[in-house]
ROSE-4610 file (N, C-alpha, C; in Angstrom, 1 decimal, always signed):
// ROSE-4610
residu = [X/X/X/X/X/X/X/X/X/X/X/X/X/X/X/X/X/X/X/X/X/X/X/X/X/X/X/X/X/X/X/X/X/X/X/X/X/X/X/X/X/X/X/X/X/X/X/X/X/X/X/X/X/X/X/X/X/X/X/X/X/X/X/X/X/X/X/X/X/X/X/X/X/X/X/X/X/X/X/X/X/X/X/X/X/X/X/X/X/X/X/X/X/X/X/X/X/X/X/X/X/X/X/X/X/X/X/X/X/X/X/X/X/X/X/X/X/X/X/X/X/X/X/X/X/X/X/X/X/X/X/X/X/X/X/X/X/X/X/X/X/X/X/X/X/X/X/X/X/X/X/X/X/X/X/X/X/X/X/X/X/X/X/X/X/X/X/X/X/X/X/X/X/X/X/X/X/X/X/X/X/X/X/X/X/X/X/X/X/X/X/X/X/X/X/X/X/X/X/X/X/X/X/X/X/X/X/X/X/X/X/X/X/X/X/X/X/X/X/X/X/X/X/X/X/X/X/X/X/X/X/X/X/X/X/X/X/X/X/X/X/X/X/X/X/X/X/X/X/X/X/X/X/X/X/X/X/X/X/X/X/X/X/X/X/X/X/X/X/X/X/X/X/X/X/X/X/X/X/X/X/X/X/X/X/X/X/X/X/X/X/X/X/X/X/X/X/X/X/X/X/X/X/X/X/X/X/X/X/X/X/X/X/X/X/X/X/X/X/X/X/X/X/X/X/X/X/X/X/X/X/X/X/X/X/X/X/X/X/X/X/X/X/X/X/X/X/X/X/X/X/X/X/X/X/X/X/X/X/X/X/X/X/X/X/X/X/X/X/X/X/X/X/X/X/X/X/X/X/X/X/X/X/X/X/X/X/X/X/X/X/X/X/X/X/X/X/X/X/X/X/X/X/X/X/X/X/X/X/X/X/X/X/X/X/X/X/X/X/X/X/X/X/X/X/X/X/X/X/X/X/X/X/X/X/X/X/X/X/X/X/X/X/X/X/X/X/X/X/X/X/X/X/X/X/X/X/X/X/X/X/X/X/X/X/X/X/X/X/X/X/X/X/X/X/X/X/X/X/X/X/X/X/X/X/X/X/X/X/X/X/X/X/X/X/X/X/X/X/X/X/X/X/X/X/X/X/X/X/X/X/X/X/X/X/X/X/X/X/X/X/X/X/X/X/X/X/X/X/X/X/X/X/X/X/X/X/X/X/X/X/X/X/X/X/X/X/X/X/X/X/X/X/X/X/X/X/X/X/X/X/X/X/X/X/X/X/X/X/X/X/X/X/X/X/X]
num = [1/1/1/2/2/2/3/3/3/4/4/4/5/5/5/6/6/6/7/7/7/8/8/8/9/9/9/10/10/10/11/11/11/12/12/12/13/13/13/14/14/14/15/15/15/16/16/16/17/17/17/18/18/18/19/19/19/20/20/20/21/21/21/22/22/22/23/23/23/24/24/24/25/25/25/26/26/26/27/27/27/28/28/28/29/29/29/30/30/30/31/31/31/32/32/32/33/33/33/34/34/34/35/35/35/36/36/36/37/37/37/38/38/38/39/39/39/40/40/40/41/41/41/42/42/42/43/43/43/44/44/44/45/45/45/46/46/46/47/47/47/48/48/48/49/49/49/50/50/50/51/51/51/52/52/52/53/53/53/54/54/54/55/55/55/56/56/56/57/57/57/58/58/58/59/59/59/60/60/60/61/61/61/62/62/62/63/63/63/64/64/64/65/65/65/66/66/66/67/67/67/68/68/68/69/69/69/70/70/70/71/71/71/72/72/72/73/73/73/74/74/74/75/75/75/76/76/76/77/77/77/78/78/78/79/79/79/80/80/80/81/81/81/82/82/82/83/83/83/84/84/84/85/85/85/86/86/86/87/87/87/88/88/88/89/89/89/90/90/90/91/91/91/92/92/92/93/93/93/94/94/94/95/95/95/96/96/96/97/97/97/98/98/98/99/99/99/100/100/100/101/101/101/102/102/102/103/103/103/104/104/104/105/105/105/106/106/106/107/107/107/108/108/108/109/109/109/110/110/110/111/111/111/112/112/112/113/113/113/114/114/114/115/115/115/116/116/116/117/117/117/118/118/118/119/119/119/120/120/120/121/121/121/122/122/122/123/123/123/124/124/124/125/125/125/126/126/126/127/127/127/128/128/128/129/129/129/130/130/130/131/131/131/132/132/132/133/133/133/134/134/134/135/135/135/136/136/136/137/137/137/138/138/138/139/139/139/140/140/140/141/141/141/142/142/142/143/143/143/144/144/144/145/145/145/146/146/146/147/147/147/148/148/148/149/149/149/150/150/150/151/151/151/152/152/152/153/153/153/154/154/154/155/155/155/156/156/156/157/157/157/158/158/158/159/159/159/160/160/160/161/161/161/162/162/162/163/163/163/164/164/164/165/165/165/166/166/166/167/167/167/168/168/168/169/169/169/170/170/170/171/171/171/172/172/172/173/173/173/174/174/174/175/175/175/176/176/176/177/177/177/178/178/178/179/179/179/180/180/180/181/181/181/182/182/182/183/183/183/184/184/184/185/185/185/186/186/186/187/187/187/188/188/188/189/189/189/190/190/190/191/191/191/192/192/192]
x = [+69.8/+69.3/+69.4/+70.5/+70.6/+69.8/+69.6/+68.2/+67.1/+66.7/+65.4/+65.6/+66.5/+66.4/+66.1/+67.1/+66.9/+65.1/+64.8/+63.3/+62.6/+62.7/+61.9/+61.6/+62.9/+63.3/+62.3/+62.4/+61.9/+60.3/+59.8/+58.7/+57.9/+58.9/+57.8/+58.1/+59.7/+59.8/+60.0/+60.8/+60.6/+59.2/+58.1/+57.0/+57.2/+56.8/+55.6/+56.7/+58.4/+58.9/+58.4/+57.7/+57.4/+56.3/+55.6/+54.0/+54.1/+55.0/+54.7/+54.7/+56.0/+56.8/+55.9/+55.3/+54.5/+52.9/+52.6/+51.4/+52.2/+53.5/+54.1/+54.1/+54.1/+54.3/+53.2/+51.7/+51.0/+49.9/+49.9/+48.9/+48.6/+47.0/+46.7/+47.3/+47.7/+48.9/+49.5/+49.6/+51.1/+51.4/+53.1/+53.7/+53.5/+53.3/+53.6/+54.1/+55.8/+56.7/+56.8/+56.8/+56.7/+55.5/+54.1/+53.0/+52.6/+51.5/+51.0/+49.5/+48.6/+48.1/+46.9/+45.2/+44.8/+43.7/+42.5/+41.4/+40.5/+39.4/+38.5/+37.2/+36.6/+35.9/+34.4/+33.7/+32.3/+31.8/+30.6/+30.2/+28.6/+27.5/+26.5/+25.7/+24.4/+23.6/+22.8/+23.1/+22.1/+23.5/+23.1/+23.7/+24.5/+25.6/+26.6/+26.1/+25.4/+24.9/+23.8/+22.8/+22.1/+22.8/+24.4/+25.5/+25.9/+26.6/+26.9/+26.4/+25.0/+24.3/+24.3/+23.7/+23.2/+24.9/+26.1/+26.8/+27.3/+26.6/+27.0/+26.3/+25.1/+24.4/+24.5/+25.1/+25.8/+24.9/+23.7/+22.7/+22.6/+22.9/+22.7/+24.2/+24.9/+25.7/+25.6/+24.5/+24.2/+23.7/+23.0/+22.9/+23.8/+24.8/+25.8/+26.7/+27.4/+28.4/+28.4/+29.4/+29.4/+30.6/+31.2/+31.8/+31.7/+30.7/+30.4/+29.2/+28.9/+27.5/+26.4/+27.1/+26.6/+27.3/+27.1/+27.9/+27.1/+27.9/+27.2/+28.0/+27.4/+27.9/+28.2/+29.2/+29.8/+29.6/+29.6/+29.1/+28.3/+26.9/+25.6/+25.6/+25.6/+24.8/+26.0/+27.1/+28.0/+28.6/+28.1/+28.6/+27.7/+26.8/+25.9/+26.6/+26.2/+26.7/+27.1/+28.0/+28.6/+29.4/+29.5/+30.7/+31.6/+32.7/+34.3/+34.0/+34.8/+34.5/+33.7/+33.1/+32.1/+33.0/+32.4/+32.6/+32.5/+32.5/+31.8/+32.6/+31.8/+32.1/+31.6/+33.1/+32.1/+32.0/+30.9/+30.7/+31.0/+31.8/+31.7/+30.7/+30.5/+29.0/+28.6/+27.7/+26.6/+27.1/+28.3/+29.1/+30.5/+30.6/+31.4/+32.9/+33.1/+34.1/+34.3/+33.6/+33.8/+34.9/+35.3/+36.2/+35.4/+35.8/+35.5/+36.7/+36.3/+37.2/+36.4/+37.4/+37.1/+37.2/+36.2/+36.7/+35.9/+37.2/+36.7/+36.3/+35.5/+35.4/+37.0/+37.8/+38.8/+38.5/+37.7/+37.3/+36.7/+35.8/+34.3/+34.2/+33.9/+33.8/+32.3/+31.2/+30.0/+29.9/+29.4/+28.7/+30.0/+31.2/+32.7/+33.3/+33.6/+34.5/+34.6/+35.0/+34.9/+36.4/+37.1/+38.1/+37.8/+38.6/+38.0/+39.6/+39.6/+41.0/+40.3/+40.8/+40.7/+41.4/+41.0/+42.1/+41.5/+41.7/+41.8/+41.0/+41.6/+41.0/+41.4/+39.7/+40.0/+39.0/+39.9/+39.5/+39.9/+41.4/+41.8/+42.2/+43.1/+44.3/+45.8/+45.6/+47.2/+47.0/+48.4/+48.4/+48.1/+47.2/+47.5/+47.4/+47.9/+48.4/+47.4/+47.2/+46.0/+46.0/+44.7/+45.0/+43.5/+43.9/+43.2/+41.7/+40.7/+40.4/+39.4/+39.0/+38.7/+37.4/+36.4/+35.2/+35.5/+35.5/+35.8/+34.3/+33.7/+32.9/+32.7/+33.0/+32.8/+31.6/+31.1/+30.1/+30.5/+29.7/+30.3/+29.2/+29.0/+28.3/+26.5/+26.1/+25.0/+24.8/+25.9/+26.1/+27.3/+27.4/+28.8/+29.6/+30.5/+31.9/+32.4/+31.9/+32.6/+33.6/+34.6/+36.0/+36.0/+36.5/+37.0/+38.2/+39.1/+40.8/+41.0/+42.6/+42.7/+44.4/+44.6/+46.2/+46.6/+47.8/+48.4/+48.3/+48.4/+47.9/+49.5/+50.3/+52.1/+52.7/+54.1/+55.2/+54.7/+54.9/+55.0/+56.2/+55.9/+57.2/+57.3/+58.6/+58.4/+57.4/+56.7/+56.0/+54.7/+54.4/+52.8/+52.8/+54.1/+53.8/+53.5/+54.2/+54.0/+52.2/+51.7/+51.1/+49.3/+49.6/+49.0/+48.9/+50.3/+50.6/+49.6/+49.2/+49.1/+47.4/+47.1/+45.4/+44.6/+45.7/+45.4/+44.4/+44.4/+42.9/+42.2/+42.0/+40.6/+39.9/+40.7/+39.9/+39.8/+40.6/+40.1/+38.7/+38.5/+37.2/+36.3/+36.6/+35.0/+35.2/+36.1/+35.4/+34.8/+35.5/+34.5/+33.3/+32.6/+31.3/+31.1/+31.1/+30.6/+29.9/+31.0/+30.4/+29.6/+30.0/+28.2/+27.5/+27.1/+26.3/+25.1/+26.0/+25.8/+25.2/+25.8/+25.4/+24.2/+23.9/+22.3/+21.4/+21.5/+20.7/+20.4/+21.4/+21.3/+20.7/+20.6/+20.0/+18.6/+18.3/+17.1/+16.3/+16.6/+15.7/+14.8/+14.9/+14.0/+13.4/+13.7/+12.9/+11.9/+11.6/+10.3/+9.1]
y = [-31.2/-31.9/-31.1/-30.2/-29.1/-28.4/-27.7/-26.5/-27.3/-28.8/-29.2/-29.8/-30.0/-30.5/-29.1/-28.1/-26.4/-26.3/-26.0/-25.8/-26.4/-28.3/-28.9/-28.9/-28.3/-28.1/-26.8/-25.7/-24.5/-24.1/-25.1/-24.9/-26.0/-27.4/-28.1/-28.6/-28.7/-29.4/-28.3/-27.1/-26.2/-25.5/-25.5/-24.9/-26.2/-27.6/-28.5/-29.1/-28.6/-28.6/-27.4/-26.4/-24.8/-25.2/-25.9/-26.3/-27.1/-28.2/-29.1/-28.2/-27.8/-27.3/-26.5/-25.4/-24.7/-25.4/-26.5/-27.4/-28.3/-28.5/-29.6/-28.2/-26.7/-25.8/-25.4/-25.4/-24.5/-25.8/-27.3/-28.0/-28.4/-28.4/-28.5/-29.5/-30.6/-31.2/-31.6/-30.8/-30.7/-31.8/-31.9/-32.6/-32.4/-33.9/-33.7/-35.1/-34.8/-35.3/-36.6/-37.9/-38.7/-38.8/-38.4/-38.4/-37.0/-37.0/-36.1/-35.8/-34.5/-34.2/-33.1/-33.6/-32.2/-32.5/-30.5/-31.1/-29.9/-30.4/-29.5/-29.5/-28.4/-28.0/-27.3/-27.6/-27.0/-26.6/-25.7/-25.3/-25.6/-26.7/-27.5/-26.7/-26.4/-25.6/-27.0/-28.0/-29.3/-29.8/-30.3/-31.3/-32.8/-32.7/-33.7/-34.9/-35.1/-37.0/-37.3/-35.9/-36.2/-35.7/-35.4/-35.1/-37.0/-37.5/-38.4/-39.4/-39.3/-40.9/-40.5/-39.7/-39.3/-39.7/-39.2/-39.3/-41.5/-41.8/-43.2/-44.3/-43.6/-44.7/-44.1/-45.3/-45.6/-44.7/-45.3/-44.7/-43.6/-42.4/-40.9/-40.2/-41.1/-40.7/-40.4/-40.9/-40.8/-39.5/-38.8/-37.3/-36.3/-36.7/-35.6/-35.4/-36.2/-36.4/-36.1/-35.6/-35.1/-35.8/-37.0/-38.1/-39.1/-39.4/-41.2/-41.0/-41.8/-42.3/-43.2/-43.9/-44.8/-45.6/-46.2/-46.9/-48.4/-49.2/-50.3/-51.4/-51.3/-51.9/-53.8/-53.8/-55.5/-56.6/-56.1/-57.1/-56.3/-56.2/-56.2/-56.5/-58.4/-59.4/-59.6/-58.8/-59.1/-57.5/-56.6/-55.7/-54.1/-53.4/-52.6/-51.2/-51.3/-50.3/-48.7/-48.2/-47.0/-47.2/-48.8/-49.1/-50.4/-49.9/-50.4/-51.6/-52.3/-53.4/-53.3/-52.3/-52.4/-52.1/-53.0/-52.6/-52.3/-51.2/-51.0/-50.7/-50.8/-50.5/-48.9/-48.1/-46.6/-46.8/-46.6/-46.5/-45.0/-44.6/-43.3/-43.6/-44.1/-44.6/-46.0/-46.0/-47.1/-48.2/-48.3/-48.9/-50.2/-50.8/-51.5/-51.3/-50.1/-50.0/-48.8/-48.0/-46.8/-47.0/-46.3/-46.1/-46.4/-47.5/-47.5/-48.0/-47.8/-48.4/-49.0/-49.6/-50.0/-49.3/-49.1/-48.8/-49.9/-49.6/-50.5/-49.1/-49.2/-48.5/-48.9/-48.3/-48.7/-48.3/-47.0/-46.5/-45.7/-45.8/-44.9/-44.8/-43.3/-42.9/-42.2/-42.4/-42.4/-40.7/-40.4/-38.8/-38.3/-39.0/-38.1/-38.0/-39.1/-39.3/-41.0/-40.8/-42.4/-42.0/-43.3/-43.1/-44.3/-44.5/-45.6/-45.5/-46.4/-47.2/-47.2/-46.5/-46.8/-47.5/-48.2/-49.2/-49.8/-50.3/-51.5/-51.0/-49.5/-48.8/-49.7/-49.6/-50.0/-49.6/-49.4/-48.8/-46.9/-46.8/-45.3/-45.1/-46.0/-45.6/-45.2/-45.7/-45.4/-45.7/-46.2/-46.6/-45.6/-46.0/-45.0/-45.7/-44.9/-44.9/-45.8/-46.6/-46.6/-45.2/-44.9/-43.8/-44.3/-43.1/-42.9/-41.7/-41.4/-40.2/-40.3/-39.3/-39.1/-37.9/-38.2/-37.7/-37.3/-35.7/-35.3/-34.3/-35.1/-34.0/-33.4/-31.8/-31.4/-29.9/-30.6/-29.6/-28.4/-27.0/-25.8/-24.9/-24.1/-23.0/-23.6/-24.5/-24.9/-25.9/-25.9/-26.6/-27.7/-28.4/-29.1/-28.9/-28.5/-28.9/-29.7/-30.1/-31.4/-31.1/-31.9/-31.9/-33.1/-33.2/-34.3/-34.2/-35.2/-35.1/-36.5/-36.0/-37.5/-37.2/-38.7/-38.7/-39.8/-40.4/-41.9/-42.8/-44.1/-44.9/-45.5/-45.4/-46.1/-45.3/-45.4/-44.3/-44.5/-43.5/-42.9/-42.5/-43.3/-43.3/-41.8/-41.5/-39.8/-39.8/-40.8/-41.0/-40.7/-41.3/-41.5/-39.8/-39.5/-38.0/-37.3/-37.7/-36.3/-36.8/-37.3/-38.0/-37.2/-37.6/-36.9/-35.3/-34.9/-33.4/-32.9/-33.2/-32.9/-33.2/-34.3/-34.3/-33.0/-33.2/-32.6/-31.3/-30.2/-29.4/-29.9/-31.2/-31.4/-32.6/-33.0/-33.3/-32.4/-31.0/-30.0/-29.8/-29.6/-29.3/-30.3/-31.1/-32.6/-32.2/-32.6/-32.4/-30.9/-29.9/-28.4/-28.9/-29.2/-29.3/-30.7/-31.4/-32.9/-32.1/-31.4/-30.9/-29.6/-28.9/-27.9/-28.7/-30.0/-30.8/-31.3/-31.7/-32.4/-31.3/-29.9/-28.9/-28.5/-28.1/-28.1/-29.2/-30.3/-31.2/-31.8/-31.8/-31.7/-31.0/-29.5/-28.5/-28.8/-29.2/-29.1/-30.2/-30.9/-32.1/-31.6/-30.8/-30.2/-29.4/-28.7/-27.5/-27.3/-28.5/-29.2/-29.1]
z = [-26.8/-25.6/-24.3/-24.2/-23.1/-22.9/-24.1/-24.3/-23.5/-24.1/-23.7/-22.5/-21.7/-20.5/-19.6/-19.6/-19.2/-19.2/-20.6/-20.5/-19.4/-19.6/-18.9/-17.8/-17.1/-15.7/-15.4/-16.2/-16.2/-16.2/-16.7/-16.7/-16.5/-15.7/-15.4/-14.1/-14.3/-12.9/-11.7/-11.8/-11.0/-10.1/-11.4/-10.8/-10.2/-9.9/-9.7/-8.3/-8.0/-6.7/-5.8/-6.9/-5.8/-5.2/-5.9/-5.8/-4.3/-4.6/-3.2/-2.3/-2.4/-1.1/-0.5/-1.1/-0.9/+0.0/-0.3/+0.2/+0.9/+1.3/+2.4/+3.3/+3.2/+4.4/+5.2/+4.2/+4.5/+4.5/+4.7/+4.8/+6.1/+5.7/+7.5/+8.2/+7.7/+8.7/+9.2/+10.5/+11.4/+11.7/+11.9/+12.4/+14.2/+14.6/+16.2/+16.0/+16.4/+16.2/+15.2/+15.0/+13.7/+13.1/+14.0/+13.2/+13.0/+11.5/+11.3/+12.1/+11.5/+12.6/+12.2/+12.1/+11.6/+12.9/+13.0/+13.7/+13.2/+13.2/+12.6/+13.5/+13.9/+15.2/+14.6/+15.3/+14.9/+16.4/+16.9/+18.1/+17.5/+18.4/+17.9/+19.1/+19.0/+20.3/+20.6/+20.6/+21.8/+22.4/+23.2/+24.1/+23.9/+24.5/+23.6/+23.6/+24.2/+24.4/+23.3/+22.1/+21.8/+20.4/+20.3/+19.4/+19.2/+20.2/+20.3/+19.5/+20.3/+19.6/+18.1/+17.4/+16.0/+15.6/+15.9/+15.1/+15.1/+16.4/+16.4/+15.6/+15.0/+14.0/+12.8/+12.1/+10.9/+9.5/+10.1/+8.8/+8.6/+9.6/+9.7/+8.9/+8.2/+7.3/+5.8/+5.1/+4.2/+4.3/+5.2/+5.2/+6.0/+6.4/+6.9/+6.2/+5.4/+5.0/+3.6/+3.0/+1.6/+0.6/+1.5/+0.9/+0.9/+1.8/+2.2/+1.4/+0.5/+0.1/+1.0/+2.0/+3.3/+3.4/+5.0/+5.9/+6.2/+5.7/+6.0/+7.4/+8.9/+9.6/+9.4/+9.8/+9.2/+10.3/+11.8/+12.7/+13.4/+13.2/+13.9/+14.6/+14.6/+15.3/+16.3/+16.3/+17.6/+18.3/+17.5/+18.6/+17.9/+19.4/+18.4/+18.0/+16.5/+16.1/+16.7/+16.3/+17.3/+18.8/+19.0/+20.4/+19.8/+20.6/+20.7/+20.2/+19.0/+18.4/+17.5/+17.1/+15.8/+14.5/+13.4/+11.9/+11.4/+10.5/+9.7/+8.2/+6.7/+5.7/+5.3/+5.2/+4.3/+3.0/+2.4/+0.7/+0.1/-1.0/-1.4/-2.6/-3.4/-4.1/-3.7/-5.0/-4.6/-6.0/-7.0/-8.0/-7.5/-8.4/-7.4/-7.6/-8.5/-8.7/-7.9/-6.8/-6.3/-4.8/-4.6/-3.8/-1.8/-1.2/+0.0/+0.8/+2.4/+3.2/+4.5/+5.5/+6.5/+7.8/+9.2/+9.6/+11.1/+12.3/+13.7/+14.4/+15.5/+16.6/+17.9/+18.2/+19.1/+20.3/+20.4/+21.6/+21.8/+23.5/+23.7/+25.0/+24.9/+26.0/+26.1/+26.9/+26.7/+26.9/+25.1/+25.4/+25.1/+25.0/+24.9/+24.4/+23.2/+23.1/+22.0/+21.0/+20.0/+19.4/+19.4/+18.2/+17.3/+15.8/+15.1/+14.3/+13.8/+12.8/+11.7/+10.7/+9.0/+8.4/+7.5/+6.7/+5.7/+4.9/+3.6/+2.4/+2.3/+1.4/-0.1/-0.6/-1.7/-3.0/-4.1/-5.4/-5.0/-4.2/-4.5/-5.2/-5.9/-6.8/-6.5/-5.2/-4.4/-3.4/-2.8/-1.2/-0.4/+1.0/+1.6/+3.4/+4.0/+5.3/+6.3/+7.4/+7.8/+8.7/+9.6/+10.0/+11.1/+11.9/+13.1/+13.1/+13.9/+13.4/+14.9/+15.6/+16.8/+16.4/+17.6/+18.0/+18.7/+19.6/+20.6/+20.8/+22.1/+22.2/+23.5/+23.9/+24.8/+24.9/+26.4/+26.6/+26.9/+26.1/+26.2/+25.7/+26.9/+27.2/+26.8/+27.0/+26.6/+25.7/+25.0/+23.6/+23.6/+22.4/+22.6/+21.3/+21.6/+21.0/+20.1/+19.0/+18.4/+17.4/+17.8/+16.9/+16.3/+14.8/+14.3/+14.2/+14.7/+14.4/+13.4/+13.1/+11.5/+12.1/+12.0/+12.3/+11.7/+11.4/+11.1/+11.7/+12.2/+13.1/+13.1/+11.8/+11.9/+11.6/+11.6/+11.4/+9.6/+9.5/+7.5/+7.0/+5.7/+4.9/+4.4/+3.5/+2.9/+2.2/+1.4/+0.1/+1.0/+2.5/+2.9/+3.0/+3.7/+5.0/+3.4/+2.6/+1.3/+0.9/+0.4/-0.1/+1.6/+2.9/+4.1/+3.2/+3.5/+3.6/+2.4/+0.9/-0.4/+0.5/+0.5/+1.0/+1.7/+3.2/+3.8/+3.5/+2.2/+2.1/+1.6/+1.0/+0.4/+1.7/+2.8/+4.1/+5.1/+5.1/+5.7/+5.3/+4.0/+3.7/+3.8/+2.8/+3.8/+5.4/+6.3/+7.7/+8.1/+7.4/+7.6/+7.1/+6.1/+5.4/+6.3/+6.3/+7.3/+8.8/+9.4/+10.7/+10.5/+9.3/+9.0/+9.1/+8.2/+8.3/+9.6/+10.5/+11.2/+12.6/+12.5/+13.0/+12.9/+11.6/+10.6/+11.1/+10.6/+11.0/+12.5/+13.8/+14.8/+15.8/+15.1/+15.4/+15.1/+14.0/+13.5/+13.8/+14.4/+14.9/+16.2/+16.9/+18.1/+17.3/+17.0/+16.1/+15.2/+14.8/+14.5/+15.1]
């Protein structure tokens, strides 16, 4: 029973503590102080206000995005979609067993600036945090600037921060490819 506990240790549990540790060091992220913390940045050649709007209607996600299958806004008829107080449902398919969530608009700043609250994720297969995620768009050199940032919205248990920390590169990369996206096709709407 020694031998097999030794082994086990040796080749399963050891790698698979090297492994975390290794992706709790080097994942995009950071701690800033009890919350976590990532941002991912694109440079767009139009102007942020005509960045802004495209990213504020719901429907122009089905083609930017390479995780949402589409967004279906939940109060229309009381708040227009892309300002403070809006609804909306993200779809990752079009099945009802596929994985979506919720999210509100919390704040807007015209041409500048949107944050929104995620939450009531459901069909992931594990709990997960609600969280925050910000639109930052600044004008620069002709062009604007857009950042997507993702942070926690409550203090996190060890299980959420580990659980953030381990995600963290496979949302590094949707928001890298989401803002190619959105780069590409932004661009390309004058250029017609």
């Amino acid at each position: 029973m020694n031998r097999f506990l030794i082994k086990s240790f040796q080749y399963v549990a050891a790698p698979t503590l090297l492994t975390l540790g290794v992706c709790w060091l080097f994942s995009p992220f950071e701690s800033k102080g009890v919350d976590l913390f990532t941002q991912q940045e694109v440079m767009i050649n139009k102007n942020c206000a005509g960045v802004f709007s495209y990213l504020g209607n719901s429907d122009n996600a089905t083609d930017w995005s390479i995780y949402v299958s589409h967004i279906k806004p939940l109060n229309p008829e009381l708040v227009e979609d892309g300002n403070v107080g809006s609804e909306r449902r993200c779809f990752t398919g079009n099945q009802a067993k596929d994985f979506f969530w919720d999210e509100e608009i919390l704040d807007v700043k015209d041409g500048t600036y949107r944050k929104l609250a995620c939450y009531n994720y459901t069909h992931l297969g594990f709990n997960a945090p609600e969280l925050l995620t910000e639109q930052i768009y600044t004008e620069h050199e002709g062009g604007c600037r857009l950042s997507f940032t993702l942070t926690n919205r409550h203090r996190l248990s060890f299980t959420e921060r580990l659980k953030m920390k381990l995600s963290g590169f496979y949302i590094k990369h949707i928001f890298k490819q989401n803002l190619a996206n959105i780069k590409r096709l932004v661009e390309a709407v004058h250029e017609e």
